[in-house]
N, C-alpha and C positions, 0 to 999 in steps of 0.2 A: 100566533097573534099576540100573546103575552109578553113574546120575547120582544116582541117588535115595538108595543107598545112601550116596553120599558125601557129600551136604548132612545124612543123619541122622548122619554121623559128627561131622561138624565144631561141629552145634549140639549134640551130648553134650558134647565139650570143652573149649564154649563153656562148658554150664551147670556144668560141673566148674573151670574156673577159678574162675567165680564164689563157687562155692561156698567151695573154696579159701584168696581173696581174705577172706571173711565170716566164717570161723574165725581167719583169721589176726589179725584187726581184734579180735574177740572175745580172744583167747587175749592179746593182748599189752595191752589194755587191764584186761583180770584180774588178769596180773602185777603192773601197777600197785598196781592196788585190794589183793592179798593182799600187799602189800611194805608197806603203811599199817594192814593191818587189825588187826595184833596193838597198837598205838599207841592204840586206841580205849576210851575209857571210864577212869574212876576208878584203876581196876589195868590198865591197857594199860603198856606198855613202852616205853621210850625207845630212840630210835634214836641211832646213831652216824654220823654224815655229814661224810666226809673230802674235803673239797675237792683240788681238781690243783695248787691250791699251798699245799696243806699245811694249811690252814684246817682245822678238826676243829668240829662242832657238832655238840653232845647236846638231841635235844630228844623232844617227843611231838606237835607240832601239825603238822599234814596238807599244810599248804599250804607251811609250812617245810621241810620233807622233801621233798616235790615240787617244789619251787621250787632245792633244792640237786640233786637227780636231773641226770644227764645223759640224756636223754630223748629219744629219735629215731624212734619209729614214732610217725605220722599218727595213729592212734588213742587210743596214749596220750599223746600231745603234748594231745587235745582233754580229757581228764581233771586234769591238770594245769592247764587252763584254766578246767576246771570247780570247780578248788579255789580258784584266782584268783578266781571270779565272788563267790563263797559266800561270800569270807574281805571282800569289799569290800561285798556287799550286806549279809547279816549279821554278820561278823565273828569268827562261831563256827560250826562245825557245818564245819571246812572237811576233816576226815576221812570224818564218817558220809556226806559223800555220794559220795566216794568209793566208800565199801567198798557204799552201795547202789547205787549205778551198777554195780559190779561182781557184785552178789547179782542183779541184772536181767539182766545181760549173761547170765550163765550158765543162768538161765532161758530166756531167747531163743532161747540157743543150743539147749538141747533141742526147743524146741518148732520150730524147723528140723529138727532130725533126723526132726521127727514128720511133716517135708514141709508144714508151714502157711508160707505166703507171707509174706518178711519185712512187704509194705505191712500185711497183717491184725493182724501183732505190734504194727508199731508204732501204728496207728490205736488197737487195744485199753491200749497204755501212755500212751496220749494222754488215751484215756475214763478211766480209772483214776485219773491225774493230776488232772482237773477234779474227781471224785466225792472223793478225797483233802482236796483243798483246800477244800469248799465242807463235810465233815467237822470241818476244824481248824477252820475260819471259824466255826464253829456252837457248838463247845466254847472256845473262844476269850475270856479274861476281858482286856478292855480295861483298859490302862496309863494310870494317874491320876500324872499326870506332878510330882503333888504329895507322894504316898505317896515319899519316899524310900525307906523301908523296904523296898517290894516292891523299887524298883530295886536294892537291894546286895542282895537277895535273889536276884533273878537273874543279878545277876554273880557271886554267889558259885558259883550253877550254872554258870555258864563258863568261872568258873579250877580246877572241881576236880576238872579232867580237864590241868589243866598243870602245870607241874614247883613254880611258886609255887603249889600249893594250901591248904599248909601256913599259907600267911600272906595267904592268903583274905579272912580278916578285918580285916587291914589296907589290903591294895590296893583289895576292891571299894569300902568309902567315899572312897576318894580319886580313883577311875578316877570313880563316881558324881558327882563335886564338881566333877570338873573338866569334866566333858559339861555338866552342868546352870550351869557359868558363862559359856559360850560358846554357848552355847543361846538361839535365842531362842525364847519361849512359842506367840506371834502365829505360826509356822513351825517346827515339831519337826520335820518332815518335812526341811528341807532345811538338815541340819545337817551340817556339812563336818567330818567328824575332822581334817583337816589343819589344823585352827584349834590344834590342843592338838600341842605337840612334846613330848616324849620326849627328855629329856638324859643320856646314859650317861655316868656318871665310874668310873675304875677305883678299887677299895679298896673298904673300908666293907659293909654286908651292905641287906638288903632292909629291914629296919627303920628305915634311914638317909635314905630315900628322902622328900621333901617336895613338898608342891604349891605351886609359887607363882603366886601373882595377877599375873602379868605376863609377861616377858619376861627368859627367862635367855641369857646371850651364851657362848659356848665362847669365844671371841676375847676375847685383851686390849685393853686400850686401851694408845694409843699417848700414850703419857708420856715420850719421851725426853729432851723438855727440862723437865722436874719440873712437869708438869702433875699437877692434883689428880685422886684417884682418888674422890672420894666426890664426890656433888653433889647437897645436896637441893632443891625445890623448881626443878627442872627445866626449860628451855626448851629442847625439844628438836628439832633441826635434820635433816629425811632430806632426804638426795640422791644422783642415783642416775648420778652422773657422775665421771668421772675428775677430783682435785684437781692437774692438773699437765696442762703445756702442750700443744694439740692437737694430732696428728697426719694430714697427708693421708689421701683416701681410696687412693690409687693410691702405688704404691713407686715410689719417689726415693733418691735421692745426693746429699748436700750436699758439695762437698768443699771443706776449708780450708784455706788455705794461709799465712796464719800467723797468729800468737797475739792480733793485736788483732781478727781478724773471730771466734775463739773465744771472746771475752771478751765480745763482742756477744752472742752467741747465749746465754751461761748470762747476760748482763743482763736481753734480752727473756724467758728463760725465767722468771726470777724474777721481773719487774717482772707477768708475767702472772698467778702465782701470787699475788703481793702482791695485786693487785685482784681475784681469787677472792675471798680473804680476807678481804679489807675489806669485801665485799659482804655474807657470812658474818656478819660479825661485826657490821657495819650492824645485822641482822637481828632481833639480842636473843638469839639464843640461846646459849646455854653449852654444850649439847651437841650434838655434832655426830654423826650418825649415817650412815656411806660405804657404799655399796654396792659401789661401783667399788674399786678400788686406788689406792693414796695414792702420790705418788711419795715417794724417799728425804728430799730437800729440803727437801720442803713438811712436814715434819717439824716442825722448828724454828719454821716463822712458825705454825701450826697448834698450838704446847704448848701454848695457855692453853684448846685447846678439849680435850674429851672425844670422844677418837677411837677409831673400833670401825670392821671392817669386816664386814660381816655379807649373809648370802643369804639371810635370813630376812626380807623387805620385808614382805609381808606381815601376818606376825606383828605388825611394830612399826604399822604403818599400824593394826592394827586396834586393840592395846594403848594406842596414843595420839589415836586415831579424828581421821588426819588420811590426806591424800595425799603424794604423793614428788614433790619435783621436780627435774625432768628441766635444769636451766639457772639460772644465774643473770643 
């Protein structure tokens, strides 16, 4: 009888941990969801998010706000991932699922109090899920990728739950203009946003803002020796290597011991850069576009080209639809 009564003790404890454990998961994933929920919709509220050093962001978008959270229970670490998912696959919606993750959760949770087995909940939010989807699917009016009109139509639904809602009407033709130039028809599906950058300059208001057909650079060019700033009809040069003499793979000690073997070593440095150069310039082109870092030196034999150094390869590979190379 002892023995019996004590294995009934220990499996009561057992299912009272659990339990436990299941609210706690629920309760601080809620938190989440009602810390975003007042944010939601046309008239939602802007939040105030003061970073550890000092940073201050006002915003209303979900994924924003969770992505500045300091965030450390398991549960809601996976909601903030949920806002990740939404904000990369659609782009928008990345609050309402949130706050409906969190309208479920607290359903759930009742219907545990009601003693129904979490597998049965979740099987039933599974059925639900499909029966939802294959609803939208049905009422669903397909995107004629030629209608620009519906397009700014529907972004105008996306910014007017954001703080630029006001100037709605200027952004969504230009957010529209710039998807549909880097778009291609043959494959809508497998369109990269990383194709279109975003250049923030301080000053100036949201009416200042322009779309350009190409490639904008933050980085100056390197003009020290009165190289030209303007250059039309372009031959443009990527490479994605260091302009200045190589470096072992393993650390070393050179050590000098006097001024004619120093003299040697800034000779062969330069005479290497010299034939970089020549090689460059062989080439035809006028502009020269570095991925790498430039050394100080190579300044001077380099004026007459147009020097930028830029992490954007990418971008310019595809604006000038060539490849980067790696050597000359």
């Amino acid at each position: 009888m002892a023995a019996t009564r004590k294995a009934k003790n220990e499996t009561f404890r057992d299912t009272t941990k659990k339990k436990d454990v299941r609210e706690a998961n629920i309760e601080a994933a809620k938190a989440v969801a009602d810390a975003v929920r007042t944010s939601l919709g046309p008239r939602g509220m802007d939040k105030m998010v003061a970073a550890a050093n000092g940073e201050v962001i006002i915003t209303n978008d979900g994924a924003t706000i969770l992505n500045k959270m300091t965030v450390t229970h398991p549960a809601a670490k996976m909601l903030v991932e949920l806002a990740k998912s939404q904000d990369v696959v659609a782009g928008d919606g990345t609050t309402s699922v949130v706050v409906i993750c969190g309208a479920l959760l607290k359903k759930a949770q009742e219907l545990l109090e009601r003693g129904i087995h979490p597998t049965v909940i979740s099987d039933s939010f599974n059925t639900a899920a499909n029966k939802a989807c294959e609803i939208l699917e049905s009422i669903a009016i397909p995107v004629n990728l030629e209608d620009k009109e519906s397009l700014i139509r529907a972004a105008n639904t996306s910014l007017s739950s954001k703080v630029v809602s006001q100037h709605s009407s200027f952004m969504s033709p230009m957010a529209v203009d710039a998807v549909l130039r880097v778009m291609d028809p043959q494959h809508a599906n497998l369109l990269d946003l990383r194709d279109i950058r975003v250049v923030c300059k301080v000053g100036g208001t949201i009416d200042d803002s322009e779309l350009v057909a190409g490639c904008v650079f933050d980085q100056k060019a390197a003009k020290t020796a009165g190289g030209p700033t303007r250059v039309e009809k372009a031959k443009i040069g990527l490479i994605q290597f260091h302009v200045s003499p190589p470096k072992s793979d393993i650390e070393n000690t050179v050590v000098i011991s006097d001024y004619a073997q120093m003299d040697r070593v800034y000779k062969e440095e330069r005479n290497y850069i010299l034939g970089m150069v020549k090689k460059i310039k062989a080439s035809g082109c006028n502009v020269l576009l570095i991925q790498k870092s430039i050394l100080r030196d190579a300044v001077t034999d380099l004026s007459l080209h147009y020097l930028v150094s830029s992490d954007h390869v990418h971008c310019v590979c595809m604006a000038c639809a060539t490849h980067i190379h790696a050597c000359v």
